[in-house]
N, C-alpha and C positions, 0 to 999 in steps of 0.2 A: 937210622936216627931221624929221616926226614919224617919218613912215614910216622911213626911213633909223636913225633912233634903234633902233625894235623893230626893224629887220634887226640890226643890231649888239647885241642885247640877245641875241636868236634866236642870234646866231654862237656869244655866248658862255656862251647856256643859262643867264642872267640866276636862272632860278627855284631851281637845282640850287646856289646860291652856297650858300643858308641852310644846307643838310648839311655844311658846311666850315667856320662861325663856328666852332662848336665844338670843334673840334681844340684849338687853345690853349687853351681853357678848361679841357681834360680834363688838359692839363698841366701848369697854375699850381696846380689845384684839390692835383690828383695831388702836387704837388713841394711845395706850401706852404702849403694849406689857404685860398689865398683867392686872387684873380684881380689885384685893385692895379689901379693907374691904367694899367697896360697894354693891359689887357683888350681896349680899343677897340681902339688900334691895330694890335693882331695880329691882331686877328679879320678885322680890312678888311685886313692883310697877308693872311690867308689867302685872301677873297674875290678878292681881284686877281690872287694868282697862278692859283687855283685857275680863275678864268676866263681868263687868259694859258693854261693848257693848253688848255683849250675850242675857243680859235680857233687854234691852233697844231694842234691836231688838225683843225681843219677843213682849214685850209692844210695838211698834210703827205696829208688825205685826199679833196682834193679830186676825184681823177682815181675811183677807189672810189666817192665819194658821189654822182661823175655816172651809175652803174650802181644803187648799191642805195637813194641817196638823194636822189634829183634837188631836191628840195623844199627840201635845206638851203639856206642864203644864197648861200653858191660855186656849187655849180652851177646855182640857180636864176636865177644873175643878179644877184643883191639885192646880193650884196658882193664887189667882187672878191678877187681872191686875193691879192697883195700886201697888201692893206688888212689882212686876217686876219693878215698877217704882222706888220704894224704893232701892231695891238692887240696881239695876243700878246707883241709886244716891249716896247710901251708898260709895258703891265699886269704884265708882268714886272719892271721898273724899278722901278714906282709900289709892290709889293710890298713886294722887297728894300730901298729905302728906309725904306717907312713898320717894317719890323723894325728895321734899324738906329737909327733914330730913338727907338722902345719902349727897345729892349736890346741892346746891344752884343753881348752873347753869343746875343739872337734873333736880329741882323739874321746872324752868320754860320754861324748854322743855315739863314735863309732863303737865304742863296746854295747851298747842299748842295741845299737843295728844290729852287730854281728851275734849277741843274742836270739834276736828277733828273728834272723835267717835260719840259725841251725831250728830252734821253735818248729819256723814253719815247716823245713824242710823233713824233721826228723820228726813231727808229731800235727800238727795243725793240717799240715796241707789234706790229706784225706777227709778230714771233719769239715763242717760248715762253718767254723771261725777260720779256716784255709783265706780266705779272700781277706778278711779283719786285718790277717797278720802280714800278707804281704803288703797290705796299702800300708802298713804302720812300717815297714820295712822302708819303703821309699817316702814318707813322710818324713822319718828318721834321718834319712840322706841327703833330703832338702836341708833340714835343718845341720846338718854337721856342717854345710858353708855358711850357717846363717850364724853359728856360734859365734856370741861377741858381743860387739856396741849393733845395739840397733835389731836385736836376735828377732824381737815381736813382731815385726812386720813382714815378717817372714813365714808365718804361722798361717796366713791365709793362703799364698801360694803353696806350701805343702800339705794344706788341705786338699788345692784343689788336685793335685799329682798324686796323692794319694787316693783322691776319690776314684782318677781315672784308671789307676791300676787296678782299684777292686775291682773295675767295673771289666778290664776286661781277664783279671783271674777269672771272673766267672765265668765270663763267656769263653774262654779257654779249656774249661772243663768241657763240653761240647767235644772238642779236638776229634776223639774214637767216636762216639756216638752220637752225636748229634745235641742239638740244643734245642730250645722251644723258643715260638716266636716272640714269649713274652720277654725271653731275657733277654735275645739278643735287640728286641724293641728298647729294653730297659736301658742296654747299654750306650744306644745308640742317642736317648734322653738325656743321660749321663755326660757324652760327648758336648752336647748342645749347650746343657749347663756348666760345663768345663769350660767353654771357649766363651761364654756371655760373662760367669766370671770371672777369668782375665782382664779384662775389658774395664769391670769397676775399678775405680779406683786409679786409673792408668792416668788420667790428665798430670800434665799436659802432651803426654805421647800417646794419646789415645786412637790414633791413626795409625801407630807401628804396633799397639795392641791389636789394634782391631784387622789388620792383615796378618799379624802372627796368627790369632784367632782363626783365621777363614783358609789359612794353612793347614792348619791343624783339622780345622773340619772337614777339607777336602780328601785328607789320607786317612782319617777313622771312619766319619761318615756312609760312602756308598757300598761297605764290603758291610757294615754292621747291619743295613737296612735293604741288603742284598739275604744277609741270614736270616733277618725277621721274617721276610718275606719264602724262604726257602730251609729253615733250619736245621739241615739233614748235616751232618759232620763236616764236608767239604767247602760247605758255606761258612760252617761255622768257625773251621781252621784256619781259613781265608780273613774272617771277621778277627779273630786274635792274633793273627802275622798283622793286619793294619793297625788294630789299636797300642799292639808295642813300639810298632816304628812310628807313630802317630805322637809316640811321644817326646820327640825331638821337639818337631813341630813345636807340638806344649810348652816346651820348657821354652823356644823360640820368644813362642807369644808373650812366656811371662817375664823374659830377661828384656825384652823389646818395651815393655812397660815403664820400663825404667829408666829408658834411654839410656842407656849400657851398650855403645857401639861395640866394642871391639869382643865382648863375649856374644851379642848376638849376632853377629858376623860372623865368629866360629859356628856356633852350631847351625849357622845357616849352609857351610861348607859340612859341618858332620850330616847334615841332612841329604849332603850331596853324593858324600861318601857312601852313605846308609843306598839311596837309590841305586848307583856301582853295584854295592855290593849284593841285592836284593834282585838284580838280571843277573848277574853271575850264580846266585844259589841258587835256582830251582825249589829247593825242599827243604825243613829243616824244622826242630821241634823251637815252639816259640816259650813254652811253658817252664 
């Protein structure tokens, strides 16, 4: 049973959930100055969906992962394929629920999300609107905490979360084969512009912006412009593990904006957790 557990933990890249609590935080922070008794349940809406994509990509990638990644749970044996499909569908459920349950007007943001996942995962992701739909996926998640009084000023901080993830879906593609130094230059632009817009708008916490900011740039930053300069797949695997944990950071920078102590305090401890867990794994697919 144990074993079975970490296969299913493995499917759904268990460790990669913590870069997703924060979503909704960045948009209660963002639309109303503080997070309320919802805070839990969206966050663990996010976690759920956000790993209902996990195993729904493994399922729709299984035939793929038996050439570039034999070791995951599908093709290794550890879970079979249906079962992926199950979680996925599970997880997806347990999601949309637990939103509707917070907020009415979260839980039918969380059905646009969980749209937007199976989309990506079962149709988008190979095409070149792949990137589009994932940033509309966590733009989407920003905004299920922003639902409510004050939803509009929330809209720029999930632009910018949204940008950073297209930015590094692309540069993820690289993962097997390599990237070009244009993209991962491109992404690494992206980063720059990501943390300079945090920053507007932030008085009179423009100081806990602008360190959230120079957080964020020091863990996306040197792996991204490490790839520009070397773009061969190892560089570039490297560049996509920093820009998803990169995105704690982010959301740091933009809940800190707001002088919101006690959520940016958490993810200052999830960033801590994230680092733990990051010398404990070795290896692992970020995508």
């Amino acid at each position: 049973m144990t074993g079975r557990l970490t296969d299913l933990l493995d499917l759904v890249r268990a460790p990669a959930a913590l870069t997703v609590i924060g979503d909704t935080l960045v948009g209660a922070t963002n639309a109303r100055g503080s997070t309320g008794v919802s805070a839990l349940p969206l966050s663990t809406s996010s976690a759920c969906l956000y790993a209902a994509g996990m195993a729904l990509n493994d399922y729709a990638d299984a035939e793929l992962d038996a050439v570039e990644r034999p070791e995951r749970p599908i093709p290794s044996g550890r879970v079979a394929r249906d079962t992926a499909f199950k979680v996925g569908a599970g997880l997806t459920v347990a999601g949309v629920g637990l939103a509707f349950a917070s907020r009415r007007s979260s839980g039918w943001i969380s059905l646009a999300l969980a749209a937007s996942i199976w989309t990506y995962d079962l149709a988008a992701k190979p095409t070149r609107f792949g990137p589009v739909v994932m940033a509309v996926c966590r733009g989407l998640d920003v905004m299920m905490g922003a639902a409510g009084p004050g939803w509009r000023r929330a809209i720029v901080p999930a632009i910018i979360v949204a940008a950073h993830t297209a930015s590094l879906t692309v540069i993820a593609r690289g993962e097997v084969n390599g990237t070009t130094s244009a993209t991962a230059g491109a992404t690494a632009v992206a980063s720059v512009g990501a943390a300079a817009a945090s920053v507007v708008g932030a008085a009179p916490h423009t100081t806990a912006a602008l360190l959230g900011g120079a957080g964020y740039l020091a863990a996306a930053l040197p792996s991204q412009v490490a790839a520009a300069r070397q773009p061969d797949a190892e560089h570039a695997r490297s560049a996509a593990r920093a820009s998803i944990h990169a995105m704690v950071p982010l959301q740091t920078a933009l809940v800190a904006r707001t002088g919101a102590v006690a959520p940016t305090a958490l993810l200052l401890a999830v960033q801590a957790a994230g680092r733990v867990l990051a010398r404990l794994r070795s290896k692992g697919d970020v995508t």
